[in-house]
C-alpha positions in Angstrom: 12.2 -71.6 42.4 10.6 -71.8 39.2 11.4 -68.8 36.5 8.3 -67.7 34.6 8.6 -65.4 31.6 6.9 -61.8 31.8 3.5 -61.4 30.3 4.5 -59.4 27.7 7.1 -61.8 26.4 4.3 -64.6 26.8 2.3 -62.5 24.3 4.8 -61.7 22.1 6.0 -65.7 21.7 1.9 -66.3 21.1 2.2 -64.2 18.0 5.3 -66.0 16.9 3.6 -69.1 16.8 0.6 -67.6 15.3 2.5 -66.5 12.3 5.3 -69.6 12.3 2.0 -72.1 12.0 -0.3 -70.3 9.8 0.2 -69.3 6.0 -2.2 -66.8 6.1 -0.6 -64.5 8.2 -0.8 -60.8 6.0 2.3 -59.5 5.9 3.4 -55.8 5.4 2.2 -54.4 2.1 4.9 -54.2 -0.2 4.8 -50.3 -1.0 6.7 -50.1 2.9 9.1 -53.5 2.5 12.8 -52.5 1.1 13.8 -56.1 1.5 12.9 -59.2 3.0 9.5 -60.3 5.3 7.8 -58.7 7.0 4.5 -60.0 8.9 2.1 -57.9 10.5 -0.7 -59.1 13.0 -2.8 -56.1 13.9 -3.3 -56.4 17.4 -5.8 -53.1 18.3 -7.2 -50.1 16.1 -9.0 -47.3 16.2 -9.7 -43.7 14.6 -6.8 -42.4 17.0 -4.8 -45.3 16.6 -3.3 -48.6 15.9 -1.4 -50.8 17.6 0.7 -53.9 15.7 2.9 -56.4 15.7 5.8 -56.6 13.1 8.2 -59.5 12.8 10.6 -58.6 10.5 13.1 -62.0 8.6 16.9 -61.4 8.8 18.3 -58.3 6.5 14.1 -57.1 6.2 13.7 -53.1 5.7 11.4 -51.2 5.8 11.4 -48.3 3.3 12.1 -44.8 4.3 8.6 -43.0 4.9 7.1 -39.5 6.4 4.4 -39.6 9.1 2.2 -36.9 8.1 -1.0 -37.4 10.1 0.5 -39.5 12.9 3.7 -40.5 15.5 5.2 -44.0 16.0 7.1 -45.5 18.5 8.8 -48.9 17.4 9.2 -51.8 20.8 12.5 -53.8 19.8 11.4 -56.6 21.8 14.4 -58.8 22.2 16.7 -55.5 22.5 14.2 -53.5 25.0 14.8 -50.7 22.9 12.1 -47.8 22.1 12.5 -45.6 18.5 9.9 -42.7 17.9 9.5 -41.0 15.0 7.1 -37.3 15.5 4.5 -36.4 13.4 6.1 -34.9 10.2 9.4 -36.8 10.6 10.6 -39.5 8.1 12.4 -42.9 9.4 12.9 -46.6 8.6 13.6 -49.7 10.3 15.9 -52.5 9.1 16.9 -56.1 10.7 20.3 -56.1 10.5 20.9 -59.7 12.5 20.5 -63.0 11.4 17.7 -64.5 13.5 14.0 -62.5 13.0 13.0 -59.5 14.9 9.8 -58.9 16.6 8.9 -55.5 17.1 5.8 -53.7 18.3 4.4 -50.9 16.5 2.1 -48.2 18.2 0.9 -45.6 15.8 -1.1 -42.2 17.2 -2.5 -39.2 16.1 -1.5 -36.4 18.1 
């Protein structure tokens, strides 16, 4: 019996590629990026929210920063782990490992 990867994970090694193989991939913008690289492909977006992929280089942060008009929840893809941070509340995000970290970002305004 043949083991086939979940549809989400097939998605999420699309992106990989995408950025791995293209230059031009935009990556975070540097007023949110302590250290490292950070890519970002925006994946969907609208006047209630935003949906994105991150894929963050070993030892990459992400500064510390509020969310006034909105919520986020962080996907730690590899570590099937969810982080949310409420409207009003401040957090961060660092790659502590030593391979990169893809990570889903879904932003809403509540």
């Amino acid at each position: 019996m043949e083991t086939k990867k979940r549809y989400s994970m097939t998605f999420v090694d699309t992106l990989i590629s995408e950025i791995e193989s293209n230059d031009s991939v935009p990556t975070l913008s540097p007023d949110f990026v302590e250290d490292g690289i950070i890519y970002k492909i925006e994946i969907y977006k609208d006047e209630m929210s935003e949906v994105s992929f991150l894929y963050l280089s070993p030892g990459a942060k992400i500064s510390p920063h509020e969310h006034v008009d909105d919520c986020e929840e962080y996907i730690l893809v590899k570590d099937r782990v969810t982080l949310h941070c409420k409207k009003g509340g401040t957090h961060s995000l660092e790659n502590p490992g030593d391979e990169w970290m893809p990570v889903i970002s879904i932003k809403s305004k509540e």
